[in-house]
VEXKOL-649356 format. One record per residue (C-alpha): x, y, z; residue in one letter; residue number from 1. Coordinates in pm, whole numbers, plus 32768, in hexadecimal, padded with zeros to 4 digits. Layout:
REM residues N
@u: X v: Y w: Z nudo: a rolo: NUM
...
//
This chain:
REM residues 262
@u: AB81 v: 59B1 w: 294F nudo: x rolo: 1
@u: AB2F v: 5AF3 w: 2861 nudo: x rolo: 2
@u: AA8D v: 5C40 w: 28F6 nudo: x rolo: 3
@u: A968 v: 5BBE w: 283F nudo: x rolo: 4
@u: A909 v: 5A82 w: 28F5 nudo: x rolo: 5
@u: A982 v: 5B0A w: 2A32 nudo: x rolo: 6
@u: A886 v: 5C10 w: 2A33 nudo: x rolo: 7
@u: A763 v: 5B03 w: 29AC nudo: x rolo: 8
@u: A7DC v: 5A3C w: 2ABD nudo: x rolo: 9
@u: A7A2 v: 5B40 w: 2BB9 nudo: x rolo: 10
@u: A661 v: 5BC0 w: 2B20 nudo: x rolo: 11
@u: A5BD v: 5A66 w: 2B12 nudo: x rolo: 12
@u: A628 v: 5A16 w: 2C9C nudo: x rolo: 13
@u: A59F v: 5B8D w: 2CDB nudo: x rolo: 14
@u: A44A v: 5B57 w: 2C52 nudo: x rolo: 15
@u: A40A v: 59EC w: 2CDB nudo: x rolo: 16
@u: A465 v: 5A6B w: 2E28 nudo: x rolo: 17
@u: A377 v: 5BA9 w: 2DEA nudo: x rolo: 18
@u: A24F v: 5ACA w: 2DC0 nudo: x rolo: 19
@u: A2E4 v: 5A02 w: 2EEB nudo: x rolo: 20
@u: A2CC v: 5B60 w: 2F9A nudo: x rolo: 21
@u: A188 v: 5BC7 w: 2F1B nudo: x rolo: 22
@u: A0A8 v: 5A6C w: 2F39 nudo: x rolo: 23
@u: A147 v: 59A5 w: 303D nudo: x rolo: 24
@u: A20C v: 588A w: 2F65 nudo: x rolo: 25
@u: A33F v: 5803 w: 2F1E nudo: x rolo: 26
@u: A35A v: 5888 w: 2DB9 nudo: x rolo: 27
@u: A3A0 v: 576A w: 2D38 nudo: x rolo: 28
@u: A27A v: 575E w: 2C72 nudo: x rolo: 29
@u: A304 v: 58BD w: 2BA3 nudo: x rolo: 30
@u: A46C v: 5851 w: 2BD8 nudo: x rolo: 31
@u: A479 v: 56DD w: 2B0E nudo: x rolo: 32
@u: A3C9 v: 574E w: 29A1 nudo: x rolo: 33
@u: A48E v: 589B w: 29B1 nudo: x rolo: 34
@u: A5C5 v: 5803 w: 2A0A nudo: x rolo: 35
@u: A583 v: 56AE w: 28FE nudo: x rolo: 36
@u: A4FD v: 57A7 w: 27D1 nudo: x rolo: 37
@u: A590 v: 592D w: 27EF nudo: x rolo: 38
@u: A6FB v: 58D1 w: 27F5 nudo: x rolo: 39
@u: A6E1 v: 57E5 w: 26CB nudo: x rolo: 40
@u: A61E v: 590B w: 2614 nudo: x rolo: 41
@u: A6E2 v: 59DB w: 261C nudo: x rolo: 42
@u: A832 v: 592A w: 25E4 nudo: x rolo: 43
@u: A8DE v: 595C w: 26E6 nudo: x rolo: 44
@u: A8C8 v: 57DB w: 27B0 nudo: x rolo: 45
@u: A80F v: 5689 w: 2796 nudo: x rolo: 46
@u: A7D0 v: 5601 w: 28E9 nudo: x rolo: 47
@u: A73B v: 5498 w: 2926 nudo: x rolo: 48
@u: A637 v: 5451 w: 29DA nudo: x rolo: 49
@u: A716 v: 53C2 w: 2AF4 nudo: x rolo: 50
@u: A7E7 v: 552C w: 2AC4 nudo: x rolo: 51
@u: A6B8 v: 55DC w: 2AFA nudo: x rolo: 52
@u: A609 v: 551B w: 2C2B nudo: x rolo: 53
@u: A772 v: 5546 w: 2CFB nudo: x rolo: 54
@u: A758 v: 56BB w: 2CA3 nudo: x rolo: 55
@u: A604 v: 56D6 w: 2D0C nudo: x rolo: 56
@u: A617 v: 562A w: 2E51 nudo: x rolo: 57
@u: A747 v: 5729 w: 2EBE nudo: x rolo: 58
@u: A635 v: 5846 w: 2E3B nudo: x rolo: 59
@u: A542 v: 57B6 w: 2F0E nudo: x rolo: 60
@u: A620 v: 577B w: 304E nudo: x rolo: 61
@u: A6AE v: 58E2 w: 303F nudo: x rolo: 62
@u: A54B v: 598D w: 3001 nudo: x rolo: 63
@u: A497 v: 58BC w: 310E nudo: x rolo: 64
@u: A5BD v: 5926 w: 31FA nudo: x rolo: 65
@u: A57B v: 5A9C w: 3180 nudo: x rolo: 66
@u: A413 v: 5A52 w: 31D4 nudo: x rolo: 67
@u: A453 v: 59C8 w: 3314 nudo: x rolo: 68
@u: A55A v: 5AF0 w: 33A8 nudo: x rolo: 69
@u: A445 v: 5BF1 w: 3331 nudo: x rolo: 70
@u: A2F2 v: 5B26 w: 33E8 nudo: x rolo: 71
@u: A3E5 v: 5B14 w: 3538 nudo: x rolo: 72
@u: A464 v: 5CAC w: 34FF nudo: x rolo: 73
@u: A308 v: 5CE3 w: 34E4 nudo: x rolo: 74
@u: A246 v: 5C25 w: 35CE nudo: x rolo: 75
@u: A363 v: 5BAA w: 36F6 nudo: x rolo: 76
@u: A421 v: 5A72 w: 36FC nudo: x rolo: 77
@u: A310 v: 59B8 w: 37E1 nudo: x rolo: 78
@u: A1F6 v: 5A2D w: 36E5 nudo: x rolo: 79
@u: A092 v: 5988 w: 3780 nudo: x rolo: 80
@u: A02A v: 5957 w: 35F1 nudo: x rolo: 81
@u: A127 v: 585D w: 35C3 nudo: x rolo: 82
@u: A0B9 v: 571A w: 3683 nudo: x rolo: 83
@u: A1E1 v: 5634 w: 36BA nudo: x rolo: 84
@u: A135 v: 5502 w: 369D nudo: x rolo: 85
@u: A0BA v: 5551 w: 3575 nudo: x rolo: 86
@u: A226 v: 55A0 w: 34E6 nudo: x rolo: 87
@u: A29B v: 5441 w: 35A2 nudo: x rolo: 88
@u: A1F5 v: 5361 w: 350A nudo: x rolo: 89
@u: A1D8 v: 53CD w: 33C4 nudo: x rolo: 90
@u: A339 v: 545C w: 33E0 nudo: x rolo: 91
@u: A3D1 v: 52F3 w: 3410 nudo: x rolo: 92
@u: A2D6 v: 5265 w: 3300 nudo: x rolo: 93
@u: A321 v: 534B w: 320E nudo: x rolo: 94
@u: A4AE v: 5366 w: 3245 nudo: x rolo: 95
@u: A48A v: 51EE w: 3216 nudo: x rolo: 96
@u: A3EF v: 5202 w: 30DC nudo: x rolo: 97
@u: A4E5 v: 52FE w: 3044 nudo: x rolo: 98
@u: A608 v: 5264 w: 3080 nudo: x rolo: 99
@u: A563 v: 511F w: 2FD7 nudo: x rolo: 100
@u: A51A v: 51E2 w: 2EA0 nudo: x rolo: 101
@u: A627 v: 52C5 w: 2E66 nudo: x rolo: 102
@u: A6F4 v: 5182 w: 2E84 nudo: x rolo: 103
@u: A612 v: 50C0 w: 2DB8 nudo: x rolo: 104
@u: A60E v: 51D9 w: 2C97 nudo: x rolo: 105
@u: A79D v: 5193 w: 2C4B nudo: x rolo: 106
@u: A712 v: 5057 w: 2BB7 nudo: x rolo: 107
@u: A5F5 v: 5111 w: 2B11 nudo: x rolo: 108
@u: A5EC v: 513E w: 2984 nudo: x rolo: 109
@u: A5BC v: 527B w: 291D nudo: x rolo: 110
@u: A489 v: 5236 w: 28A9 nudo: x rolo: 111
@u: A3FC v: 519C w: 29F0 nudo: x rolo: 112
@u: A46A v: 52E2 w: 2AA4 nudo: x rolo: 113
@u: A38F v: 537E w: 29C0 nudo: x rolo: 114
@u: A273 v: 52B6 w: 29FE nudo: x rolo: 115
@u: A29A v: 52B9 w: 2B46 nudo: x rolo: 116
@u: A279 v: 545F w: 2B0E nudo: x rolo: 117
@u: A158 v: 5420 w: 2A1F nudo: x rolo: 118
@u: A05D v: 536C w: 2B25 nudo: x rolo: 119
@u: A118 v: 5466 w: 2C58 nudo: x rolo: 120
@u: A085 v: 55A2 w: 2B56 nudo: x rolo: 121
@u: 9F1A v: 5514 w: 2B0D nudo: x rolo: 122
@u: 9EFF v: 54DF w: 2C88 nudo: x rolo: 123
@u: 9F8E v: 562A w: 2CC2 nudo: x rolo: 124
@u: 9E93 v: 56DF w: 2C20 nudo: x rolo: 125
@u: 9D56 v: 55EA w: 2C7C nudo: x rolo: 126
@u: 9DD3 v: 563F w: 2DD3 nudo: x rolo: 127
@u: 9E09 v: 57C6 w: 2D78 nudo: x rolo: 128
@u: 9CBB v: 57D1 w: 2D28 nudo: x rolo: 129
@u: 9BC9 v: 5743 w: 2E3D nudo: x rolo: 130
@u: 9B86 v: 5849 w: 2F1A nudo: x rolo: 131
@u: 9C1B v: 57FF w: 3086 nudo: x rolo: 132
@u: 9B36 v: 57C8 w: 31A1 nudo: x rolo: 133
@u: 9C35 v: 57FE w: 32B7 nudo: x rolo: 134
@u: 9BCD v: 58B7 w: 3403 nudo: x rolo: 135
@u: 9C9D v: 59E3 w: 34E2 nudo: x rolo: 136
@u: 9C8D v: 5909 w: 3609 nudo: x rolo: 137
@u: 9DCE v: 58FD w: 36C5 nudo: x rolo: 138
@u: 9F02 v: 57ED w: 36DA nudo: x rolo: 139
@u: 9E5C v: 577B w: 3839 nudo: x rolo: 140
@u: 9D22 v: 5721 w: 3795 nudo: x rolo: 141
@u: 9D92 v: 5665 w: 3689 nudo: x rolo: 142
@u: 9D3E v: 54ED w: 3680 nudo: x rolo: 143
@u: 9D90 v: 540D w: 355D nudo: x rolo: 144
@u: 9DCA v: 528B w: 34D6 nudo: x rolo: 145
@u: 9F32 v: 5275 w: 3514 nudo: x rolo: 146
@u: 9F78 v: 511C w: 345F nudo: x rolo: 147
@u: 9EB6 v: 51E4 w: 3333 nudo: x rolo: 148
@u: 9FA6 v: 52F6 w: 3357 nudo: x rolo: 149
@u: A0FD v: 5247 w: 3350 nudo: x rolo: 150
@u: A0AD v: 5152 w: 3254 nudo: x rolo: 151
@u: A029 v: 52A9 w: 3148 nudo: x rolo: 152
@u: A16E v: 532B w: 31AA nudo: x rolo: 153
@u: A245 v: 5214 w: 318E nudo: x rolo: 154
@u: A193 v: 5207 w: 3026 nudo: x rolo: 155
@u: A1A4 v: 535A w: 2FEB nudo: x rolo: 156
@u: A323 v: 5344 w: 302E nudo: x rolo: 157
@u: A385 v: 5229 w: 2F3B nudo: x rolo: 158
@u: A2EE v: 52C4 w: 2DEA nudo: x rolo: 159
@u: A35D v: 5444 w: 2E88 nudo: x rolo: 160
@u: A4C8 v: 539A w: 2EA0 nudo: x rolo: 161
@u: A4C0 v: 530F w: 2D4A nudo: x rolo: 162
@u: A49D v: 5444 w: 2CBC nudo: x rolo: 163
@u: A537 v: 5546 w: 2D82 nudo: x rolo: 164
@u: A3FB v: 55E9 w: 2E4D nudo: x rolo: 165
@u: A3B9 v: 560E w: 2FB5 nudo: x rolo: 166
@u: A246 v: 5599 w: 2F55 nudo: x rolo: 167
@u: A17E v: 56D6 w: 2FE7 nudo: x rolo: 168
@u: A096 v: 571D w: 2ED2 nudo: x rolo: 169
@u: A016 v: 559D w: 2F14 nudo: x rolo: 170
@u: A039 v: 5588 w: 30A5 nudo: x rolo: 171
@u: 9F9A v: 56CE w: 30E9 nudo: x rolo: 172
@u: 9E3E v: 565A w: 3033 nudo: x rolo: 173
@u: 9E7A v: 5518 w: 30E9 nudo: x rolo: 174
@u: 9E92 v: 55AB w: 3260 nudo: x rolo: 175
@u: 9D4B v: 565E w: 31EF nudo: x rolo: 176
@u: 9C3E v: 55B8 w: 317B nudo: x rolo: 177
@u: 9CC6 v: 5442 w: 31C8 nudo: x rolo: 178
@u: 9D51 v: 54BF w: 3346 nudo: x rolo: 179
@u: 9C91 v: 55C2 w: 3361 nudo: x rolo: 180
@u: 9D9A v: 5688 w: 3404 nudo: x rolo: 181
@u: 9D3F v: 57FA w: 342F nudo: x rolo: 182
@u: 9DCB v: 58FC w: 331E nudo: x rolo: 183
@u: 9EC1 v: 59BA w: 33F8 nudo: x rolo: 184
@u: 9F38 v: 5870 w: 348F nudo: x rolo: 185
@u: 9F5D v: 57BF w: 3340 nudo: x rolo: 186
@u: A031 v: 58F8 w: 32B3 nudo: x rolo: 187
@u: A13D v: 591F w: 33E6 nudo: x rolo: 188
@u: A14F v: 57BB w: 3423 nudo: x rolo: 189
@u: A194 v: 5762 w: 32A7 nudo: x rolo: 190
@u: A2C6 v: 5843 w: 32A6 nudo: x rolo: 191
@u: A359 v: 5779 w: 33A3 nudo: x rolo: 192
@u: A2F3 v: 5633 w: 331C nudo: x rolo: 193
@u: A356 v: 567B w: 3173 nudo: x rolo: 194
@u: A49E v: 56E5 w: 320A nudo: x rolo: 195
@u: A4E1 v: 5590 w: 32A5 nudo: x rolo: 196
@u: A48C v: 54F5 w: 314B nudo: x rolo: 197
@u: A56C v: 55D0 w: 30AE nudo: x rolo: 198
@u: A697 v: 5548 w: 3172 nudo: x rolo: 199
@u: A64D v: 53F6 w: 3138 nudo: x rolo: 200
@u: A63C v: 5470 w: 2FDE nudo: x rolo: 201
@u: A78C v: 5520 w: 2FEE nudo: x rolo: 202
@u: A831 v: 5417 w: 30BE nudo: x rolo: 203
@u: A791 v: 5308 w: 2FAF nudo: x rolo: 204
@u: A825 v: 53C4 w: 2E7D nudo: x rolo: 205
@u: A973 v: 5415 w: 2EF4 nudo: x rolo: 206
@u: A99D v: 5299 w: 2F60 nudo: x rolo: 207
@u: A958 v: 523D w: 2E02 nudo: x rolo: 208
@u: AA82 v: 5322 w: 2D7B nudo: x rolo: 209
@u: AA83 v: 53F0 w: 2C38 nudo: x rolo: 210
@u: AA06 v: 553F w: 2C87 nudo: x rolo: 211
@u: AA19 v: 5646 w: 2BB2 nudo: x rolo: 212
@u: AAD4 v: 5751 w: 2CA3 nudo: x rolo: 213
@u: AAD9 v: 5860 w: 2BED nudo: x rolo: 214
@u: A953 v: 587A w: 2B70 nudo: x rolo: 215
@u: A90B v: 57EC w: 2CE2 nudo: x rolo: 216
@u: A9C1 v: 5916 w: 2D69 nudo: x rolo: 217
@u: A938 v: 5A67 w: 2C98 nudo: x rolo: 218
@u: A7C6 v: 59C5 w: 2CA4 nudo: x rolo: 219
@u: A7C9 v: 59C6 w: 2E3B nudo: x rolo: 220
@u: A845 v: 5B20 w: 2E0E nudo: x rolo: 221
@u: A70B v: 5B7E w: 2D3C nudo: x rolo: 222
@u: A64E v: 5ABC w: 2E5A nudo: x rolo: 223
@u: A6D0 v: 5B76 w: 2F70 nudo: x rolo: 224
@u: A67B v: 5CC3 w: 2ED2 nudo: x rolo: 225
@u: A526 v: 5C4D w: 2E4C nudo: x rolo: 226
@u: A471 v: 5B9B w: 2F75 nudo: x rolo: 227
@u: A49A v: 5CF0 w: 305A nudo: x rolo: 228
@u: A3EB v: 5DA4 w: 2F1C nudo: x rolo: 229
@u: A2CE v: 5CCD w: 2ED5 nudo: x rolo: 230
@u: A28E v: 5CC0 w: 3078 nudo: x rolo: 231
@u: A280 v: 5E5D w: 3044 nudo: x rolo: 232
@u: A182 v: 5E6A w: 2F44 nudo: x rolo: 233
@u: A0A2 v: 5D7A w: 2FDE nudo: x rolo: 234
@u: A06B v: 5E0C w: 311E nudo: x rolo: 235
@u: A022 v: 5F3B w: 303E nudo: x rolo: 236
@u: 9F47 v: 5EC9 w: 2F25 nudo: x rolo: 237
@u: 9E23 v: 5DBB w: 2EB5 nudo: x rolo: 238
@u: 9ED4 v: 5CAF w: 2E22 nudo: x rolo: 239
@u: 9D9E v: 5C02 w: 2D9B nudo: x rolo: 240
@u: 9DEA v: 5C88 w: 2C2C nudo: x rolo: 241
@u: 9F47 v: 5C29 w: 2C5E nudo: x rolo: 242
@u: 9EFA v: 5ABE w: 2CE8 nudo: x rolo: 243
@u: 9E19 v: 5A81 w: 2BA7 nudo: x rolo: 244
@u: 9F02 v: 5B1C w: 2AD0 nudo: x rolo: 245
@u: 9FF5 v: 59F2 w: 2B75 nudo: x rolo: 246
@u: 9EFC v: 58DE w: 2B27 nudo: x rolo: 247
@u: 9EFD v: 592F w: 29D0 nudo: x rolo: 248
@u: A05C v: 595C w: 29A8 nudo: x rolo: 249
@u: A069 v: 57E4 w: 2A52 nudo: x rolo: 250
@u: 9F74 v: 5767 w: 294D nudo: x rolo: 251
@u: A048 v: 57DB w: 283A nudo: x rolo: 252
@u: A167 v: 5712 w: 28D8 nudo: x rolo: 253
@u: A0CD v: 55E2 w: 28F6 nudo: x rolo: 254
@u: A043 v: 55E7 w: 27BB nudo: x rolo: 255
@u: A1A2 v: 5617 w: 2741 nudo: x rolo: 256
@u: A225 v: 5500 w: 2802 nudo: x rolo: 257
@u: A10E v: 5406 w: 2797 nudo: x rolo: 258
@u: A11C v: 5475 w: 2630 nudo: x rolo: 259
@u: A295 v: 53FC w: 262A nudo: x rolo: 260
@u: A254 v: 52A3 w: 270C nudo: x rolo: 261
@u: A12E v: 5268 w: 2642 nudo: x rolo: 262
//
């Protein structure tokens, strides 16, 4: 590996894990189309869509685990936001479901990766842009349909596997206007719950073999320094501008991606 794609490698795992910092996901979402068109761009690698899902997923796992260490520095290890039920039973569902798909996505074409990607992006944004209705109740408080809850997570899981994302940018919309889970709640107890996902993910992908080590290895670098960054600058700014600025940079992807299905 050149100086070149080891510093693309690294910048591309530092921004997705900046946005993971900064709006409470995975990354994923930033991670896949920079990761499937930049390097190919710029000549310096062509990863498939398998390549790029298994390099994800480790992006995800290491920038949900960056998430999690900085919620517990911040807020104690027995936090009263997070509510372990909550984390249970859509823990096990959606662990479940990301093993399934990141085993399922060795089998994948290329194309159906995509596609899978394609529908994950239009949701994405549909989702990004209905305005959440959760409450600031407290974890005590919180009642909610749990065969409804581990059955969206253990669906959430699958298609998050298949591509490489821990699925927050789709579970956090659903735990608040399908569960109605309060907005604090939702937020601490989805660290704890896309971090399970991401190792099922990780446990599904290195099961199915050929991972790339060395653009695995310098784009979890970039994550570790970028998910600390992005957590900074939200506590300190409005990211409102920067969320829509996200949706359209989504839109653009998808587009992309459908274009060259289509």
């Amino acid at each position: 590996m050149d100086v070149l794609q080891l510093l693309l490698m690294v910048s591309i795992g530092f921004v997705g894990s900046f946005f993971s910092g900064l709006l409470g996901i995975g990354g994923a979402i930033i991670s896949y189309p920079m990761l499937l068109f930049i390097p190919p761009a710029l000549g310096v690698a062509q990863f498939s869509a398998q390549e790029v899902s298994v390099i994800s997923m480790f992006q995800v796992f290491f920038a949900s685990l960056s998430g999690v260490l900085a919620f517990r520095k911040r807020n104690g290890k027995n936090s009263p936001l997070i509510h372990k039920g909550l984390v249970r039973d859509m823990g096990v569902s959606i662990l479940a479901g990301s093993l399934i798909g990141a085993a399922l996505s060795r089998y994948l074409a290329n194309e159906s990766i995509n596609l899978v990607y394609g529908i994950l992006a239009i949701i994405a944004v549909i989702l990004m842009l209905v305005k959440n209705r959760g409450t600031e109740a407290a974890a005590g408080e919180v009642a909610y349909n749990r065969f409804i809850a581990a059955g969206a997570a253990f669906v959430v899981g699958i298609v998050s596997g298949i591509v490489g994302a821990g699925g927050a940018f789709i579970l956090i919309p659903i735990m608040l206007t399908v569960l109605k889970i309060p907005t604090r709640v939702t937020i601490a107890s989805s660290l704890a719950i896309v971090f399970i996902s991401a190792i099922g993910g990780v446990i599904g992908k290195l099961s199915g073999g050929q991972i790339p080590l060395l653009p695995v290895l310098y784009t979890v670098i970039g994550s570790v320094l970028g998910a600390p960054v992005g957590s900074m600058v939200s506590a300190k700014s409005d990211v409102k501008y920067l969320r829509y600025g996200l949706i359209v940079l989504i839109c653009a992807t998808a587009i992309k991606i459908w274009s060259d299905i289509l």
